[in-house]
C-alpha positions in Angstrom: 0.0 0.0 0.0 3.0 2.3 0.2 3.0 2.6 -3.1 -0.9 4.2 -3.4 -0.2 7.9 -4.2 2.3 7.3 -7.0 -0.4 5.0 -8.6 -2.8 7.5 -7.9 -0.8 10.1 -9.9 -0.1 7.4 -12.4 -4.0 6.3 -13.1 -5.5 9.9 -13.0 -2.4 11.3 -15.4 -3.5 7.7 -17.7 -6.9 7.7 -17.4 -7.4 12.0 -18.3 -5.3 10.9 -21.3 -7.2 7.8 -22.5 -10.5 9.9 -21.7 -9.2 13.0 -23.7 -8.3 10.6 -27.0 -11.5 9.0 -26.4 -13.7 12.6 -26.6 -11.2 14.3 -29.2 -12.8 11.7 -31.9 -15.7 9.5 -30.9 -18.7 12.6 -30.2 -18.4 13.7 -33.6 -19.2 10.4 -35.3 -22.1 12.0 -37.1 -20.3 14.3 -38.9 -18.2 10.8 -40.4 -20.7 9.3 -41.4 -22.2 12.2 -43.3 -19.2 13.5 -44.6 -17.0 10.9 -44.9 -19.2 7.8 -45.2 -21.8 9.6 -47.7 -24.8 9.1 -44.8 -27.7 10.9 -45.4 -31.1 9.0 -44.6 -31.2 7.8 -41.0 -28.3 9.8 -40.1 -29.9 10.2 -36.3 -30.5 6.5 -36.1 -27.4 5.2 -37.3 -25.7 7.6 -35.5 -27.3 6.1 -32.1 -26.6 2.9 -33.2 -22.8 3.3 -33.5 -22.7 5.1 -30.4 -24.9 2.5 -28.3 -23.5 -0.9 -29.9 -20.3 -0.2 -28.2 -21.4 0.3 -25.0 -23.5 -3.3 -25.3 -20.6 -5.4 -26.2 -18.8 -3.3 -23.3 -21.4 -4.6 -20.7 -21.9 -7.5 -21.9 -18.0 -8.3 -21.6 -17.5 -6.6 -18.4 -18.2 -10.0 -16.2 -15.1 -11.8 -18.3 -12.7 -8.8 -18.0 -13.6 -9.0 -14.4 -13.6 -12.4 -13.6 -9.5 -12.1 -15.6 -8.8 -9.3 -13.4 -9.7 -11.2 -10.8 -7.5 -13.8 -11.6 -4.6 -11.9 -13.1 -4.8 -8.4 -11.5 -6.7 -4.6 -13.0 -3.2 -3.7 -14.6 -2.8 -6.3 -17.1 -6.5 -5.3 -18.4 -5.6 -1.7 -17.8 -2.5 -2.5 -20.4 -5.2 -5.0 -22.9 -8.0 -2.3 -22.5 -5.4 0.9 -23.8 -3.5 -1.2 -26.5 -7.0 -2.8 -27.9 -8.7 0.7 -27.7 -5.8 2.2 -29.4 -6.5 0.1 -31.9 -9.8 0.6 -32.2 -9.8 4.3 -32.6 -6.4 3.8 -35.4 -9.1 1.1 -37.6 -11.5 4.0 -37.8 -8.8 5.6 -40.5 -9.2 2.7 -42.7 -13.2 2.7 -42.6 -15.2 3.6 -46.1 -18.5 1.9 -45.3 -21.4 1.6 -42.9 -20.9 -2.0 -42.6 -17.2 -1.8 -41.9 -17.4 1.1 -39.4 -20.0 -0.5 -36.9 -18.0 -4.1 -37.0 -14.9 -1.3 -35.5 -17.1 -0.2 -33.3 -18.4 -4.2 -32.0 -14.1 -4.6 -31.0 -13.8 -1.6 -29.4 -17.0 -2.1 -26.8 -14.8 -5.6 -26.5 -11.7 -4.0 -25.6 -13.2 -1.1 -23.3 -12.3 -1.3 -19.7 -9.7 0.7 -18.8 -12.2 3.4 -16.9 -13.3 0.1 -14.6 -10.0 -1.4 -14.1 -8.3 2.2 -13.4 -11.3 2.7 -10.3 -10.4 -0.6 -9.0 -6.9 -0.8 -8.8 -7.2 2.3 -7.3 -10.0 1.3 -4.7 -7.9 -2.1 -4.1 -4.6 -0.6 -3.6 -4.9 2.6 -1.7 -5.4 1.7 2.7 -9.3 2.2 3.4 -8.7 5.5 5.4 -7.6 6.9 2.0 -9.8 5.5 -0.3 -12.5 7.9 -0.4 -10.1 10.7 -1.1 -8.2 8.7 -3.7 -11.9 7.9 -5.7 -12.8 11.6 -5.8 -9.6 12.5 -6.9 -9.5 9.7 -9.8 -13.2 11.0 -10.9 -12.3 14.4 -12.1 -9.8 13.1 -15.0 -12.6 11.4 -17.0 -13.9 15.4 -15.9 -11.0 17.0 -17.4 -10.4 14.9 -20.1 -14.3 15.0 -21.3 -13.6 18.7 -21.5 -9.7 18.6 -23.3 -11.0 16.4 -26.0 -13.9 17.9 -27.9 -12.2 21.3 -27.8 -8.9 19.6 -28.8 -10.8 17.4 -31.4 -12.4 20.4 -32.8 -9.0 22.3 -33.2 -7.2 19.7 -34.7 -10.1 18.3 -37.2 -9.2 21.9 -38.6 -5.7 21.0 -39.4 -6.0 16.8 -40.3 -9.7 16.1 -40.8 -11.6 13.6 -38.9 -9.5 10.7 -40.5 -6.2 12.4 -38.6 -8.2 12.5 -35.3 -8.8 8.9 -35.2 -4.6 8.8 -35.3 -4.2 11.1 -33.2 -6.5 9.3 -30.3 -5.0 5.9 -31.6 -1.5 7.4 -30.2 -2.6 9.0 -27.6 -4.6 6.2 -26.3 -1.0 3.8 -26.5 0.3 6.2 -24.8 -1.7 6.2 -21.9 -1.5 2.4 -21.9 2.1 2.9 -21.4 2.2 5.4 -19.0 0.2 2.9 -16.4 2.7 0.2 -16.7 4.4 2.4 -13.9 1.9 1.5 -11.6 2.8 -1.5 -8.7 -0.1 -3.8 -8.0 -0.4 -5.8 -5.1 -3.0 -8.4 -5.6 -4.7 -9.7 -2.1 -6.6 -13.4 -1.7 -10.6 -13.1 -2.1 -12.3 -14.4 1.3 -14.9 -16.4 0.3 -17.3 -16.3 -3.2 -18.0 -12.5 -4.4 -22.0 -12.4 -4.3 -23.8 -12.9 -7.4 -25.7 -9.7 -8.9 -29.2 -11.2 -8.6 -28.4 -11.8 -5.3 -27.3 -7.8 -5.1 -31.0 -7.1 -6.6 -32.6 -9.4 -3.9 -31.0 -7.5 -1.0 -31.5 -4.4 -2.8 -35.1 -5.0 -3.0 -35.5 -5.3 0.7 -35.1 -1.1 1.0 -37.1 -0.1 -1.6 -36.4 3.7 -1.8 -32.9 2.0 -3.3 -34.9 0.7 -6.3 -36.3 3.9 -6.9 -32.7 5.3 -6.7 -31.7 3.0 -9.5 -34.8 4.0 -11.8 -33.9 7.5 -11.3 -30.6 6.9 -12.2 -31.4 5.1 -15.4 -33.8 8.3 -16.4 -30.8 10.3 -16.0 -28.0 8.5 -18.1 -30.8 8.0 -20.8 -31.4 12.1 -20.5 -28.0 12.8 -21.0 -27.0 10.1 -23.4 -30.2 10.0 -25.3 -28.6 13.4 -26.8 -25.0 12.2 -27.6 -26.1 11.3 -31.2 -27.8 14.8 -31.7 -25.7 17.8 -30.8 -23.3 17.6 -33.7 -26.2 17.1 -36.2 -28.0 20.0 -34.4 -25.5 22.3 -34.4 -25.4 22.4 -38.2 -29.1 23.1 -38.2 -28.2 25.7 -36.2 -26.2 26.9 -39.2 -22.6 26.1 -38.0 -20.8 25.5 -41.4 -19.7 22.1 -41.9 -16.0 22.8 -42.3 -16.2 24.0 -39.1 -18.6 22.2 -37.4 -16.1 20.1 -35.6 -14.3 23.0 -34.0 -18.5 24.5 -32.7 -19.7 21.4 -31.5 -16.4 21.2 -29.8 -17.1 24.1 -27.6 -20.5 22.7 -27.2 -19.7 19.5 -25.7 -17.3 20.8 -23.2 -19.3 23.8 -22.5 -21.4 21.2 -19.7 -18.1 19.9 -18.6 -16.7 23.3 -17.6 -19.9 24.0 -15.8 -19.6 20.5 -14.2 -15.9 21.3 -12.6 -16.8 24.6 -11.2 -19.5 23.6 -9.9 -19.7 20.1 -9.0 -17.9 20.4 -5.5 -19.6 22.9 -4.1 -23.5 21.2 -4.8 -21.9 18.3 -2.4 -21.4 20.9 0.2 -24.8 22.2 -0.4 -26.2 18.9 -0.2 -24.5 18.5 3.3 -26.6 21.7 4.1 -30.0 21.5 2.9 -29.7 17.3 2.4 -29.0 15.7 -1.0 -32.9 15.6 -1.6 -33.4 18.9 -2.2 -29.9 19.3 -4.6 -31.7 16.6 -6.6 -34.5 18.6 -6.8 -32.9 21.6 -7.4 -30.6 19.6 -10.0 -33.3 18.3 -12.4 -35.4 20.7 -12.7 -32.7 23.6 -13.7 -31.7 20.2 -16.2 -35.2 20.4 -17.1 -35.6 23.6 -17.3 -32.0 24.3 -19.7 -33.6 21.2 -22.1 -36.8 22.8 -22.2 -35.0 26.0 -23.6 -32.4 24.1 -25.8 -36.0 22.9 -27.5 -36.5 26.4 -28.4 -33.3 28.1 -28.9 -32.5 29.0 -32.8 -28.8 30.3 -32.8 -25.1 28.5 -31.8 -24.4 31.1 -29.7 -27.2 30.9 -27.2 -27.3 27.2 -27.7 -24.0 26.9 -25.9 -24.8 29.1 -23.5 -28.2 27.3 -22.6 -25.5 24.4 -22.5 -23.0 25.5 -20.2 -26.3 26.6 -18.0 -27.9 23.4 -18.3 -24.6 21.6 -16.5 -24.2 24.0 -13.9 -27.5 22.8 -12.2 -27.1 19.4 -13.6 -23.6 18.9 -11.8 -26.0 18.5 -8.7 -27.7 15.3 -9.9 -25.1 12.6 -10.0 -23.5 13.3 -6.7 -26.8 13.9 -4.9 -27.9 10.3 -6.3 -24.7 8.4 -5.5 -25.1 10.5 -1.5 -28.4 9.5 -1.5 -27.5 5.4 -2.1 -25.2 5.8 0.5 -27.5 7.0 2.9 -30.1 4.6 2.3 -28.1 1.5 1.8 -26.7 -0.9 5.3 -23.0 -0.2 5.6 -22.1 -3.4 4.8 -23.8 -3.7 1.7 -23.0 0.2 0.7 -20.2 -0.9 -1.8 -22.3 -3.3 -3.7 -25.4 -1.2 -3.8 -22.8 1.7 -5.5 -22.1 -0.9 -8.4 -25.7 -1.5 -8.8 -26.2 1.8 -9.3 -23.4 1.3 -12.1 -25.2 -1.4 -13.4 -28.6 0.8 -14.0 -26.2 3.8 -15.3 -24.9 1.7 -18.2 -27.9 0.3 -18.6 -29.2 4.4 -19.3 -25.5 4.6 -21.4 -26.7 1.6 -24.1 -30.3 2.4 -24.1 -30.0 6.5 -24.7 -28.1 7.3 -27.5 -30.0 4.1 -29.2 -33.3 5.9 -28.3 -32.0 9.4 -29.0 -31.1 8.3 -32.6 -34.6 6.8 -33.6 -35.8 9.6 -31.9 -34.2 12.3 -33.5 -34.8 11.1 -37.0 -38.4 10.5 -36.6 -39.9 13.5 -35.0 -36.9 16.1 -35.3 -34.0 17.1 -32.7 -36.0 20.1 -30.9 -38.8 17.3 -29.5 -36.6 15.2 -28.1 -34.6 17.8 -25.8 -38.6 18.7 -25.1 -39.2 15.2 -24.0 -35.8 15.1 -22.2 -36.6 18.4 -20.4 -40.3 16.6 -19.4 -38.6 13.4 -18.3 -36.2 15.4 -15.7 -38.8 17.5 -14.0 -41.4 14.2 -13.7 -38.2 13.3 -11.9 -37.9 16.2 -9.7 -41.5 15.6 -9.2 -41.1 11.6 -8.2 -38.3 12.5 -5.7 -40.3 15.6 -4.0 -43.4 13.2 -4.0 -41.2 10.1 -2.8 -40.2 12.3 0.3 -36.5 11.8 -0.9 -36.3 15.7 0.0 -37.6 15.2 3.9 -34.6 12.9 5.6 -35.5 14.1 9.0 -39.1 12.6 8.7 -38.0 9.7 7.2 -35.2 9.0 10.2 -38.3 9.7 12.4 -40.8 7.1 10.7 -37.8 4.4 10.7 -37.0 5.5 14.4 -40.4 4.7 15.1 -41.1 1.3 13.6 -38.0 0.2 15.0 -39.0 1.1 18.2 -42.8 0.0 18.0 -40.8 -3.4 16.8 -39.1 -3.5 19.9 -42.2 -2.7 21.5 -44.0 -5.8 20.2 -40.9 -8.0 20.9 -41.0 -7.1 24.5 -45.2 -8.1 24.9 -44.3 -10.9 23.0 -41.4 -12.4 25.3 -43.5 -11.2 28.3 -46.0 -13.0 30.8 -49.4 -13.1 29.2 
């Protein structure tokens, strides 16, 4: 465990990179396959499709590269994941058809990983006291890196094309892979047989305000990813030229990932004020609300603006929901009930973009960030109406069954 801070430099410094090469090429897919692969009916659709089919394969994977990890150790995967997904990104120069490109896309969701494998190593190597420091810390370089790449994508595109940012995050996704051979593993025993997921669900289930965490969690990831497949298509129609709509959707994606940094710290220390109920609240409906006015908007300008808006409230959501599992989940069970929460968020990662690129090419861009902006107050609604925003009087109702339990325990074991 000595060893924990240097790994911790190590991972963040490997994982901003790998997350950087992955955002400087993969958000503009649209634009490829328009431009480059001739696309032009079902643009939305297909866009989803590329966009969701890796994410599948990724989740469907994830037990294998687990169980290997478990056997092996998080860096060789860490090492398989950066050199496969270099790969990946590199066989996107070669591409020239439909077919061709979405078969590339099927082997990179089977050699994703390396955001998993990065958390765990660092969660297994760094002594428990430090752990929670260590997770924030390695959280904000997918952060940084989600806000380096479009910008840096829609620079370079300017100078190579798309075909030269696919190199360009081929190389720099090897080079993260090498810079985390530097980190020093130490692999401990597993006590006893890891419980199975269903069995997760059927402990889960017992505290049902959990279950209705998950759900909200999945109507977020779709909300956010059900747009991935849209903004580079919309911000042509919102009559970015197409030489340079690389470098304008650029600023657009990383306009929410600004707001996100300089604001996602201090809504956990407004959660710890006014409890992590009302930040959700708070959260959706200013998400709602910035959709709802994204529905409307009709120049680039304002568009990014209403973007950079939407994320400063929606930085809220995300931590609030994982506070909130926390709160309502037994200690022990607390680390299992996070990756359940995982499990529904990927679950919103494959089913959004999918369902925003259907969407999008059957009733128009503008309706779906209406229905989004809908979806996220209902949700502000659910939580105020599920009393999510009221812990004191749900500490008081739980205080009191336990003690009218008590209550009939003692009548019952008494003389009658």
């Amino acid at each position: 465990m000595q060893h924990w801070k240097r790994n911790l430099y190590i991972l963040w410094l490997g994982l901003f990179i790998n997350h950087m090469a992955y955002t400087l090429s993969v958000p503009f897919f649209p634009l490829f396959l328009h431009q480059d692969l001739g696309l032009t009916s079902g643009l939305e659709a297909w866009a989803g499709v590329s966009i969701s089919i890796s994410f599948l394969i990724s989740g469907l994977c994830a037990p294998f590269w687990g169980s290997l990890a478990d056997k092996y150790g998080s860096k060789p995967m860490l090492v398989r994941s950066g050199v496969g997904l270099a790969a990946a990104h590199l066989a996107n120069y070669f591409v020239y058809d439909l077919f061709t490109f979405i078969l590339v896309r099927i082997f990179q969701g089977l050699m994703a990983g390396f955001s998993p494998a990065s958390v765990t190593l660092v969660g297994t190597n760094t002594p428990d006291k430090h752990v929670g420091y260590a997770l924030g810390v390695i959280s904000t370089s997918t952060a940084a890196g989600g806000i380096i790449g479009p910008l840096a994508g829609g620079i370079l595109s300017q100078w190579v094309g798309l075909r030269g940012c696919f190199i360009a995050s081929g190389v720099i996704t090897l080079i993260s892979a090498v810079i985390v051979l530097g980190v020093k593993e130490v692999r401990e025993k597993r006590s006893g047989a890891r419980p199975s997921v269903l069995q997760d669900l059927k402990r889960a289930a017992a505290t049902p305000r959990l279950l209705r965490i998950y759900g909200l969690i999945l109507v977020v990831s779709v909300s956010v990813l059900v747009l991935e497949p849209l903004l580079t298509i919309f911000v042509v129609q919102l009559g970015a030229d197409e030489s340079n709509a690389m470098l304008s959707a650029g600023i657009v994606f990383s306009a929410v990932g600004v707001a996100t940094v300089l604001t996602g710290s201090r809504w956990g220390r407004i959660g710890g004020k006014i409890g992590y109920g009302k930040t959700l609240i708070i959260g959706l409906i200013g998400g709602g609300l910035g959709n709802l006015l994204q529905a409307v908007v009709s120049h680039l300008a304002g568009f990014a603006m209403l973007r950079f808006g939407y994320g400063l409230f929606f930085a809220a959501v995300y931590p609030a929901l994982n506070a909130l599992i926390v709160q309502h989940a037994d200690a022990d069970f607390r680390g299992r009930a996070v990756s359940l929460s995982q499990t529904a968020s990927q679950l919103g990662i494959v089913i959004g973009p999918l369902l925003g690129g259907f969407l999008g090419g059957w009733i128009g861009i503008p309706l779906v960030f209406l229905l989004t902006g809908i979806a996220l107050l209902g949700s502000a609604w659910y939580v105020q109406a599920s009393g999510f925003d009221r812990p004191q009087i749900a500490r008081a109702r739980q205080e009191n069954r336990e003690t009218l339990s008590n209550i009939v325990k003692n009548d019952s074991s008494g003389p009658s």
